[in-house]
mmCIF file of the C-alpha atoms, coordinates in Angstrom:
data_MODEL
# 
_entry.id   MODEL 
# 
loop_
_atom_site.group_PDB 
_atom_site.id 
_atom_site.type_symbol 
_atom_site.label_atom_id 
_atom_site.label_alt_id 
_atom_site.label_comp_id 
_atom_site.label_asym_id 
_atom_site.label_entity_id 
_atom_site.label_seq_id 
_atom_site.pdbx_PDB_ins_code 
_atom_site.Cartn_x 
_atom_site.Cartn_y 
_atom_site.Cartn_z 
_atom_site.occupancy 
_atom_site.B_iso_or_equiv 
_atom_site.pdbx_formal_charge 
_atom_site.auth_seq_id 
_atom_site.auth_comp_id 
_atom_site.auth_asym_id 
_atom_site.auth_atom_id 
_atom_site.pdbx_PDB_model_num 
ATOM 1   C CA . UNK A 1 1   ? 73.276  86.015 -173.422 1.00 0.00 ? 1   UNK A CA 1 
ATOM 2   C CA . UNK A 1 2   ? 74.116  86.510 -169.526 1.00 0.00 ? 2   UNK A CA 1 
ATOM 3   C CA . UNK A 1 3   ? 70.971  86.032 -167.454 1.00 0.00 ? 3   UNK A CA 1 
ATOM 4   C CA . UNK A 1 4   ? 70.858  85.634 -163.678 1.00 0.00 ? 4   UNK A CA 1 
ATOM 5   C CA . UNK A 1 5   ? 69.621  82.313 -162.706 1.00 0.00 ? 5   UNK A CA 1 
ATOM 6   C CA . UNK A 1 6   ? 67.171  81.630 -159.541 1.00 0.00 ? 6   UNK A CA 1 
ATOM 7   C CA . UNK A 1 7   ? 68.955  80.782 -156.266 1.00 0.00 ? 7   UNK A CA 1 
ATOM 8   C CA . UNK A 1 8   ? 67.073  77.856 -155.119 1.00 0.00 ? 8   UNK A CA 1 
ATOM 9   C CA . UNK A 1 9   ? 68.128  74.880 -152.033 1.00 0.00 ? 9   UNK A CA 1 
ATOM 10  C CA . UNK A 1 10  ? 67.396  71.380 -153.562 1.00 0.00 ? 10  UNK A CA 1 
ATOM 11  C CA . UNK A 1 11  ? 66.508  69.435 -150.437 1.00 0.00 ? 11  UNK A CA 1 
ATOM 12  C CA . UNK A 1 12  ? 67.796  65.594 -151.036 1.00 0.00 ? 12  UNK A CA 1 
ATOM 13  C CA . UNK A 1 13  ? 65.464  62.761 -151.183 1.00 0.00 ? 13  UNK A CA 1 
ATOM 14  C CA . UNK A 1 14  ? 65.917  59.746 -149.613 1.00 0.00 ? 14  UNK A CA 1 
ATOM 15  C CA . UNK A 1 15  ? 67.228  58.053 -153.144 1.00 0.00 ? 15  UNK A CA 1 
ATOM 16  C CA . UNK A 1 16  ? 69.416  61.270 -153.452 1.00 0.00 ? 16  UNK A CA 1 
ATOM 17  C CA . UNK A 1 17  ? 70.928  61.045 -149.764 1.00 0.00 ? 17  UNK A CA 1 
ATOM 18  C CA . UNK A 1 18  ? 71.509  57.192 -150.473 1.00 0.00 ? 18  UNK A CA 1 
ATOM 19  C CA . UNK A 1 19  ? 73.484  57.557 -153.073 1.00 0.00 ? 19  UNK A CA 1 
ATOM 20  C CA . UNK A 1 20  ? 75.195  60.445 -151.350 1.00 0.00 ? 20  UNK A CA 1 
ATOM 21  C CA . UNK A 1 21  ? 75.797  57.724 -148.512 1.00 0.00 ? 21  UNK A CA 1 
ATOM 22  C CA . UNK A 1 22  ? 77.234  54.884 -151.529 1.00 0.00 ? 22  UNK A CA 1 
ATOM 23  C CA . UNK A 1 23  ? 79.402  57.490 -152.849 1.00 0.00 ? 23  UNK A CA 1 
ATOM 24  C CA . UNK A 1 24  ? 81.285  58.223 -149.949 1.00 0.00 ? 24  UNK A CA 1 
ATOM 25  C CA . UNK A 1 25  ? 81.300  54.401 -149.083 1.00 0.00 ? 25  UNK A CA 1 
ATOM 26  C CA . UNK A 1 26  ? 82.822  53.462 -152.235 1.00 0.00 ? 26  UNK A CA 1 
ATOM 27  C CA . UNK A 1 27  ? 85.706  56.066 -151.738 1.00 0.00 ? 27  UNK A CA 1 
ATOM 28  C CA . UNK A 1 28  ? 86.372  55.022 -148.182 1.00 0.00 ? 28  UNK A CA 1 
ATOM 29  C CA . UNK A 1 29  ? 86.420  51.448 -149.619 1.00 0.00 ? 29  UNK A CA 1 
ATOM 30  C CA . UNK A 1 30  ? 88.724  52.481 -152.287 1.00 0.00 ? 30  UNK A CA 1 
ATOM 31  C CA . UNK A 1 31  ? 91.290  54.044 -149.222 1.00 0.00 ? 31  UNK A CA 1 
ATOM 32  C CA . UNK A 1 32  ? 91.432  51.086 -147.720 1.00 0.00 ? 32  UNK A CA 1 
ATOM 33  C CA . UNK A 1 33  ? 91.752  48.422 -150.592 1.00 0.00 ? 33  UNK A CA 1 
ATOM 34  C CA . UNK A 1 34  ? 94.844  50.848 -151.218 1.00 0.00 ? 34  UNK A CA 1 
ATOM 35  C CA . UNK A 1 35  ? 96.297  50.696 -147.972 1.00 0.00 ? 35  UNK A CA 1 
ATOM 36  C CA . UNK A 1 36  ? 95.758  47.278 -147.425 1.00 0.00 ? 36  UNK A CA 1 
ATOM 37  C CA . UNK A 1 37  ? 96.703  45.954 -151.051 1.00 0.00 ? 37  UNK A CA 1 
ATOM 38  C CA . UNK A 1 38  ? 100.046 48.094 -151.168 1.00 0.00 ? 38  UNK A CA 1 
ATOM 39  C CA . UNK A 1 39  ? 102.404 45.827 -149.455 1.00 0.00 ? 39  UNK A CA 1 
ATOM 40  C CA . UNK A 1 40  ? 101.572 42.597 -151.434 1.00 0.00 ? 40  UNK A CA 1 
ATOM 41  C CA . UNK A 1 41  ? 102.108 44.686 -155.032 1.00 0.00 ? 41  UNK A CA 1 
ATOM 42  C CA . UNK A 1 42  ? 105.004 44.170 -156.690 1.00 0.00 ? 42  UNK A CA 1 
ATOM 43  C CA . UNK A 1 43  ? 107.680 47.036 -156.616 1.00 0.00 ? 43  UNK A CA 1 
ATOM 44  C CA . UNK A 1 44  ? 106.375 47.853 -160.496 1.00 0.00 ? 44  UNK A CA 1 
ATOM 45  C CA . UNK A 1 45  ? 102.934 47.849 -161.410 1.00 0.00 ? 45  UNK A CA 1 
ATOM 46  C CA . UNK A 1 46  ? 100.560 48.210 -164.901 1.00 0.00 ? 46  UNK A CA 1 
ATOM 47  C CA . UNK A 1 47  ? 99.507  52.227 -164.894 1.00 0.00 ? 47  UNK A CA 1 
ATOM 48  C CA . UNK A 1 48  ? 98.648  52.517 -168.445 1.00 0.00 ? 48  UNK A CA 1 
ATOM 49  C CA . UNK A 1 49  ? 97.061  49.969 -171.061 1.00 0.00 ? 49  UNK A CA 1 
ATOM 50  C CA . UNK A 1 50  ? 96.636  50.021 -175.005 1.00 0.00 ? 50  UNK A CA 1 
ATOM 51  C CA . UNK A 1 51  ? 92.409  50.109 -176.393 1.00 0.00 ? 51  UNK A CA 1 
ATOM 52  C CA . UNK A 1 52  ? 94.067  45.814 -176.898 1.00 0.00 ? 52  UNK A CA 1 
ATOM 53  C CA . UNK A 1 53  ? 95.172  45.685 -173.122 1.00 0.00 ? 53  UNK A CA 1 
ATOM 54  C CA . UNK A 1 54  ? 98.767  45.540 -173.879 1.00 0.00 ? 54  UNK A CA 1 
ATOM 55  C CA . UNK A 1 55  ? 100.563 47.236 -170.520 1.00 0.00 ? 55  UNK A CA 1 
ATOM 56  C CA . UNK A 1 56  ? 102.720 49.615 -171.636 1.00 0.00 ? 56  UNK A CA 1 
ATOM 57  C CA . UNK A 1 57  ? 103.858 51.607 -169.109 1.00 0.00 ? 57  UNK A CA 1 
ATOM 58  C CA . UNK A 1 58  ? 104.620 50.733 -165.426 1.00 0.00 ? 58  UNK A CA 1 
ATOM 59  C CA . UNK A 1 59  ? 105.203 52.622 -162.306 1.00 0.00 ? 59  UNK A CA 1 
ATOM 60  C CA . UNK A 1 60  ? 106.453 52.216 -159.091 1.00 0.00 ? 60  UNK A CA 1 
ATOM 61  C CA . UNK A 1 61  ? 103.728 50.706 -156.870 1.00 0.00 ? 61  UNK A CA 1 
ATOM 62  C CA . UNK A 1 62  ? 103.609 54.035 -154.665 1.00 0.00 ? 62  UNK A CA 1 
ATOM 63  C CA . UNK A 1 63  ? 101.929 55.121 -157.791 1.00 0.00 ? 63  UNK A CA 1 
ATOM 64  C CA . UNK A 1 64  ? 98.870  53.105 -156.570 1.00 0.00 ? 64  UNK A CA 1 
ATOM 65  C CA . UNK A 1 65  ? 97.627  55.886 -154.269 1.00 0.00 ? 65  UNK A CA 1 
ATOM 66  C CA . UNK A 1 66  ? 97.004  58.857 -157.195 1.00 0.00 ? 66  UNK A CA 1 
ATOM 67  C CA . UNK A 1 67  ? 94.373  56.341 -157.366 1.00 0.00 ? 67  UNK A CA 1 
ATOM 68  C CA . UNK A 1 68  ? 91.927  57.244 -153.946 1.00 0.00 ? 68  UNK A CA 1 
ATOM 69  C CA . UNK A 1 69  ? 93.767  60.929 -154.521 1.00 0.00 ? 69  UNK A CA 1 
ATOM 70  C CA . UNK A 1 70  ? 92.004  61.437 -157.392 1.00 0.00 ? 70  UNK A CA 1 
ATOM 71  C CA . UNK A 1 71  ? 88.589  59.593 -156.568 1.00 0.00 ? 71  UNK A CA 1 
ATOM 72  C CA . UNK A 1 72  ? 88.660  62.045 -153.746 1.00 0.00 ? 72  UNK A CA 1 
ATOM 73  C CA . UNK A 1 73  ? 89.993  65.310 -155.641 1.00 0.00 ? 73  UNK A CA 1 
ATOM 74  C CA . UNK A 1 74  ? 86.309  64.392 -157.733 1.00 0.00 ? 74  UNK A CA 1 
ATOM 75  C CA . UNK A 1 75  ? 84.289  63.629 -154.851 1.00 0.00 ? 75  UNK A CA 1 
ATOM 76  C CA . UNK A 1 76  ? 84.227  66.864 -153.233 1.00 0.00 ? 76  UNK A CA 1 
ATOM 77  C CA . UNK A 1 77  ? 84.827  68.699 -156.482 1.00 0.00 ? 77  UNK A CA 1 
ATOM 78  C CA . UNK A 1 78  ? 81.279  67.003 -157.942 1.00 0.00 ? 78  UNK A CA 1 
ATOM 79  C CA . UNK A 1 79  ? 79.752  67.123 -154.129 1.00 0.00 ? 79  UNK A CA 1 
ATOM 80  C CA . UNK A 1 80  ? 80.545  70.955 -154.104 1.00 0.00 ? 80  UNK A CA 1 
ATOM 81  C CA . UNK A 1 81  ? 78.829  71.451 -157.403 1.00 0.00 ? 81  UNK A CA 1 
ATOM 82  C CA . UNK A 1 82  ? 76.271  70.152 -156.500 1.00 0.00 ? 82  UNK A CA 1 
ATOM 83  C CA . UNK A 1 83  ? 75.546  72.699 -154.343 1.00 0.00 ? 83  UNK A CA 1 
ATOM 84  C CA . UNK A 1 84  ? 75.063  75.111 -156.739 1.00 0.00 ? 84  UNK A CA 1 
ATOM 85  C CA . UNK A 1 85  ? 73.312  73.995 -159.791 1.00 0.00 ? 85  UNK A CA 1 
ATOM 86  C CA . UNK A 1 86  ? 72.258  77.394 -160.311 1.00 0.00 ? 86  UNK A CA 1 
ATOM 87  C CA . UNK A 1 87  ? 76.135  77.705 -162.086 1.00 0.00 ? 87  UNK A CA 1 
ATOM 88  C CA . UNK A 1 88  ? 75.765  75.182 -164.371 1.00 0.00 ? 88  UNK A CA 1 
ATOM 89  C CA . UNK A 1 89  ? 74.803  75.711 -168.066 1.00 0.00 ? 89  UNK A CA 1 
ATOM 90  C CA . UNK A 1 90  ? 71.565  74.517 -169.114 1.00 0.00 ? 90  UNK A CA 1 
ATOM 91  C CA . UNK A 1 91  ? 70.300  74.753 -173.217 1.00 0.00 ? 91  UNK A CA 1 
ATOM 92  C CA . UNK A 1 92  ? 67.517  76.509 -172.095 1.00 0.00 ? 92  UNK A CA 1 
ATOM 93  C CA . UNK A 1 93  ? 66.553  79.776 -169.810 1.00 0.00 ? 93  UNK A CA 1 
ATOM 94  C CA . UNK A 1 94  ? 66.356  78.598 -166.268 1.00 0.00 ? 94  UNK A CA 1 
ATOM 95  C CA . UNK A 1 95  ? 63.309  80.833 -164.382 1.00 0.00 ? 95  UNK A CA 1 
ATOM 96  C CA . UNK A 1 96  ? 61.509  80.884 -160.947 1.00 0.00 ? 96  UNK A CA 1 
ATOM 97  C CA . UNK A 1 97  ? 59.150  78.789 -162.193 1.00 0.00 ? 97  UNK A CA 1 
ATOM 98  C CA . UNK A 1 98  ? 61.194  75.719 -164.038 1.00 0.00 ? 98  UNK A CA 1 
ATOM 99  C CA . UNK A 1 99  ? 64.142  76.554 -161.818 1.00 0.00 ? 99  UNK A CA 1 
ATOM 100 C CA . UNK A 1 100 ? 63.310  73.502 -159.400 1.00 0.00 ? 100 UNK A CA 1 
ATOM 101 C CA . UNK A 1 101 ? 62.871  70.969 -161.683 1.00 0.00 ? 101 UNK A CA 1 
ATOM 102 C CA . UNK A 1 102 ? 65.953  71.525 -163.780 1.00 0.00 ? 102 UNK A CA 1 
ATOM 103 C CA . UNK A 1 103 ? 68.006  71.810 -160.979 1.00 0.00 ? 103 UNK A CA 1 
ATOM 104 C CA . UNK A 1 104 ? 66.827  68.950 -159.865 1.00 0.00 ? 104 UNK A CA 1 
ATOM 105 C CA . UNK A 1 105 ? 67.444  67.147 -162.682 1.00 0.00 ? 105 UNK A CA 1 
ATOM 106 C CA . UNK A 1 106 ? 71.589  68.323 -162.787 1.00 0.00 ? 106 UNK A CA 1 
ATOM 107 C CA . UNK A 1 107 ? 71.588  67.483 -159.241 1.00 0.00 ? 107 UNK A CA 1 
ATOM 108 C CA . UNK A 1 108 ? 70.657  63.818 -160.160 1.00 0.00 ? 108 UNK A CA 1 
ATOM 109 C CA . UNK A 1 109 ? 73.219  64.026 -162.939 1.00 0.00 ? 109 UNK A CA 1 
ATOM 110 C CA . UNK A 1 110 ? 76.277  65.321 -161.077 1.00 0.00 ? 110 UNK A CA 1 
ATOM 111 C CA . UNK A 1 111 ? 75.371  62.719 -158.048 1.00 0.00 ? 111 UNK A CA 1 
ATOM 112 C CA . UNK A 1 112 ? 74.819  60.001 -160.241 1.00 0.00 ? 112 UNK A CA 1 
ATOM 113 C CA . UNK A 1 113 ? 78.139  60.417 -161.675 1.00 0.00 ? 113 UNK A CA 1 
ATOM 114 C CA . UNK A 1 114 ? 79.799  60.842 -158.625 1.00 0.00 ? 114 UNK A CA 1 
ATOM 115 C CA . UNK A 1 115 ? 78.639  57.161 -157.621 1.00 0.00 ? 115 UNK A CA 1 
ATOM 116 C CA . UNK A 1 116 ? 79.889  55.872 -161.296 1.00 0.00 ? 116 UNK A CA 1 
ATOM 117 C CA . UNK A 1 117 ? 83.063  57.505 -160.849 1.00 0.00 ? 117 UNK A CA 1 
ATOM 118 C CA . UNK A 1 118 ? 83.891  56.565 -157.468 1.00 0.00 ? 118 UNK A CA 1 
ATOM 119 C CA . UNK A 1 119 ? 82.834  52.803 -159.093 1.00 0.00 ? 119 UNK A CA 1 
ATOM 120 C CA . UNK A 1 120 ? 85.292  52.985 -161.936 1.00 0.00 ? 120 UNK A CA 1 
ATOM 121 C CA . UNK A 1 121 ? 87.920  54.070 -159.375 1.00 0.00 ? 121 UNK A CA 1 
ATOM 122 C CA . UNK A 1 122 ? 87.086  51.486 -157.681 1.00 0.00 ? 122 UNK A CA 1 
ATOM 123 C CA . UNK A 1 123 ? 87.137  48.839 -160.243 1.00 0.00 ? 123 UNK A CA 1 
ATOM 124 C CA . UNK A 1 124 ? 90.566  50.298 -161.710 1.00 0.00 ? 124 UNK A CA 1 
ATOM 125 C CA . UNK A 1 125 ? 91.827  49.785 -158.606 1.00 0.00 ? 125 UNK A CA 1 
ATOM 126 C CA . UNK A 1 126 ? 90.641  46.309 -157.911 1.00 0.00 ? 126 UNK A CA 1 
ATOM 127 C CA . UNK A 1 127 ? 91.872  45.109 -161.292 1.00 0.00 ? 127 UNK A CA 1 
ATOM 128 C CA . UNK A 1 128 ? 95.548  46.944 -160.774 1.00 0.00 ? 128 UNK A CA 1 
ATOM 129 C CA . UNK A 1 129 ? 95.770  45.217 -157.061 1.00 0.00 ? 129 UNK A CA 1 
ATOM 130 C CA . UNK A 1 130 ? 94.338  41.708 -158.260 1.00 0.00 ? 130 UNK A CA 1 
ATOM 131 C CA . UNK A 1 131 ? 95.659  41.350 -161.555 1.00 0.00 ? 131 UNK A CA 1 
ATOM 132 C CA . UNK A 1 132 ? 98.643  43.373 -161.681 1.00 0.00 ? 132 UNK A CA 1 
ATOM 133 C CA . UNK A 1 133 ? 100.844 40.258 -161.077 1.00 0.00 ? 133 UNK A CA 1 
ATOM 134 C CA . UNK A 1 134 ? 98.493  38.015 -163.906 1.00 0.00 ? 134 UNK A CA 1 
ATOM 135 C CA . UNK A 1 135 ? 98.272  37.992 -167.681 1.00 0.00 ? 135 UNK A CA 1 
ATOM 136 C CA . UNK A 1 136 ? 94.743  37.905 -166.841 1.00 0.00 ? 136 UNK A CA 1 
ATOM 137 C CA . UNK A 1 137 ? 95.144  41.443 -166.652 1.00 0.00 ? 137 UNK A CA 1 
ATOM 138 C CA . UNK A 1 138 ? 95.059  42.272 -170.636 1.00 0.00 ? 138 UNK A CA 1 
ATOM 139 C CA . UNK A 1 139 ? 91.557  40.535 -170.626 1.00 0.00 ? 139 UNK A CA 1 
ATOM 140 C CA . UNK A 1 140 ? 90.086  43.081 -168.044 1.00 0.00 ? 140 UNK A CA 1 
ATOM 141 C CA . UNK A 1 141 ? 91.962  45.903 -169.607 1.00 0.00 ? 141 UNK A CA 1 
ATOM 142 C CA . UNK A 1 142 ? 90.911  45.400 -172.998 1.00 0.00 ? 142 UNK A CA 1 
ATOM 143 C CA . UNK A 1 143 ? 87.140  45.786 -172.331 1.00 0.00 ? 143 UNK A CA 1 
ATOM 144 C CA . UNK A 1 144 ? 87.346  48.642 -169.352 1.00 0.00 ? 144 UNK A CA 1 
ATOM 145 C CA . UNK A 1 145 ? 88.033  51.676 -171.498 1.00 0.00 ? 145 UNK A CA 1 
ATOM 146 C CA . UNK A 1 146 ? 84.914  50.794 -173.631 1.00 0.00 ? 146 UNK A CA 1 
ATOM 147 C CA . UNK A 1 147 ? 83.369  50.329 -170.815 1.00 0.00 ? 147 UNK A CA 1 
ATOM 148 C CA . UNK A 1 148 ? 84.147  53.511 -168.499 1.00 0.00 ? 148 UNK A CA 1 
ATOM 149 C CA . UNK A 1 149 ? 83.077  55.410 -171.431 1.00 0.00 ? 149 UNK A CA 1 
ATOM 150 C CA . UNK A 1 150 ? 79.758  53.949 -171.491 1.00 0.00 ? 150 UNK A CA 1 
ATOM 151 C CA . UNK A 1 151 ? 79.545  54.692 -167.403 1.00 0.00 ? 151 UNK A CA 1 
ATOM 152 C CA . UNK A 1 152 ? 80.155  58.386 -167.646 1.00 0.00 ? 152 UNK A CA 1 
ATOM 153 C CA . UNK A 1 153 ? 78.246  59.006 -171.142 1.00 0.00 ? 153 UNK A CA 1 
ATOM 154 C CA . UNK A 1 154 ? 74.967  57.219 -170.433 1.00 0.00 ? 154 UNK A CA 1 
ATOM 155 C CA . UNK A 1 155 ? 74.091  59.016 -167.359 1.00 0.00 ? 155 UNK A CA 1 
ATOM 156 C CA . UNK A 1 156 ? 74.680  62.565 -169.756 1.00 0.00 ? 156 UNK A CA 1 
ATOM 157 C CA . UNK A 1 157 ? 72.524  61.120 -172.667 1.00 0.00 ? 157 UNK A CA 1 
ATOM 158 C CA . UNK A 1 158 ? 69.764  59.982 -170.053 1.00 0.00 ? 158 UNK A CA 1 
ATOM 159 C CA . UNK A 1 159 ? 69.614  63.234 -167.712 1.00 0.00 ? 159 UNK A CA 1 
ATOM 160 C CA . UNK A 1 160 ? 69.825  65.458 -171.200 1.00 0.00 ? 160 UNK A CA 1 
ATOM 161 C CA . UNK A 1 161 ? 67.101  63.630 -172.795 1.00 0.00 ? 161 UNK A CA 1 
ATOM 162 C CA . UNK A 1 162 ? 65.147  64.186 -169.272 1.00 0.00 ? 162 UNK A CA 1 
ATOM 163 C CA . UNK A 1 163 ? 65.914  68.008 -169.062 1.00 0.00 ? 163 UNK A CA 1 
ATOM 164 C CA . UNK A 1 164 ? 64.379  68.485 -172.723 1.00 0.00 ? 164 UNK A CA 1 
ATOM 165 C CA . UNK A 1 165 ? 61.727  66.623 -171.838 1.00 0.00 ? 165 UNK A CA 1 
ATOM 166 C CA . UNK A 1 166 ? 60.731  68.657 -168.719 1.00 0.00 ? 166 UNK A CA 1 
ATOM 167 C CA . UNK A 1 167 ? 61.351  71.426 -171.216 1.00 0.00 ? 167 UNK A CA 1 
ATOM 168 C CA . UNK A 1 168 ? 58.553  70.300 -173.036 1.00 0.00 ? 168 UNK A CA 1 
ATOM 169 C CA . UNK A 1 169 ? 60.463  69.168 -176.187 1.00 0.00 ? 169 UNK A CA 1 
# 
């Protein structure tokens, strides 16, 4: 069933515009660990690793800078989402009067995982331009997939589990 939702402005809190503020530092961080790593990376690095930590594939290091592309592709995707919450899909019907706090509530979501993500960036990042040259590198490897799941999935289960229970559930 198609419903019109309420059009309401979430103003940011201070915890909201913080993280707004740690966000963009992290990706501006992430630019210029790129720039300033690239030279001292071998003409091959690791770009893809086995759930062990086995490398297997390389790339040329030039490959290094999808990297910040993509951290930055998702930071103004998720920051332009967050505009509108009123386009998201919610399990329940969003009206004038529960609008607010539900939007509120996917606001939180999509900016909490806009600070993990530009994090994970950051940390694939660091270990590709500290331990590409390493066998250190299959130790971090092995336990970061596991890991970057748990960083984009727990913020979901948490912020669901919230927007039931302003639901009354």
């Amino acid at each position: 069933m198609f419903y019109a939702k309420p059009v309401i402005k979430i103003k940011l809190s201070e915890t909201a515009f913080l993280i707004e503020i740690l966000a963009l530092l992290v990706l501006i961080i992430i630019w210029l660990v790129t720039y300033f790593t690239f030279p001292n990376l071998p003409s091959l690095i690791p770009v893809h690793f086995t759930a062990f930590g086995d490398i297997d594939r390389y790339a040329d290091k030039n490959y290094i800078f999808l990297l910040p592309s993509v951290a930055t592709v998702f930071y103004i995707g998720l920051t332009i989402l967050n505009i509108y919450p009123e386009t998201y899909h919610y399990p329940f019907e969003i009206t004038v009067e529960n609008a607010e706090k539900h939007y509120k509530n996917a606001t939180k979501l999509i900016r909490n995982l806009k600070f993990l993500l530009q994090l994970l960036f950051m940390s694939i990042l660091t270990l590709l331009a500290t331990q590409s040259q390493t066998s250190n590198i299959k130790n971090y490897a092995a336990w970061f997939f596991p890991l970057s799941i748990l960083v984009v999935f727990i913020p979901f289960v948490y912020f669901i589990v919230q927007s039931f229970k302003a639901r009354g559930y």
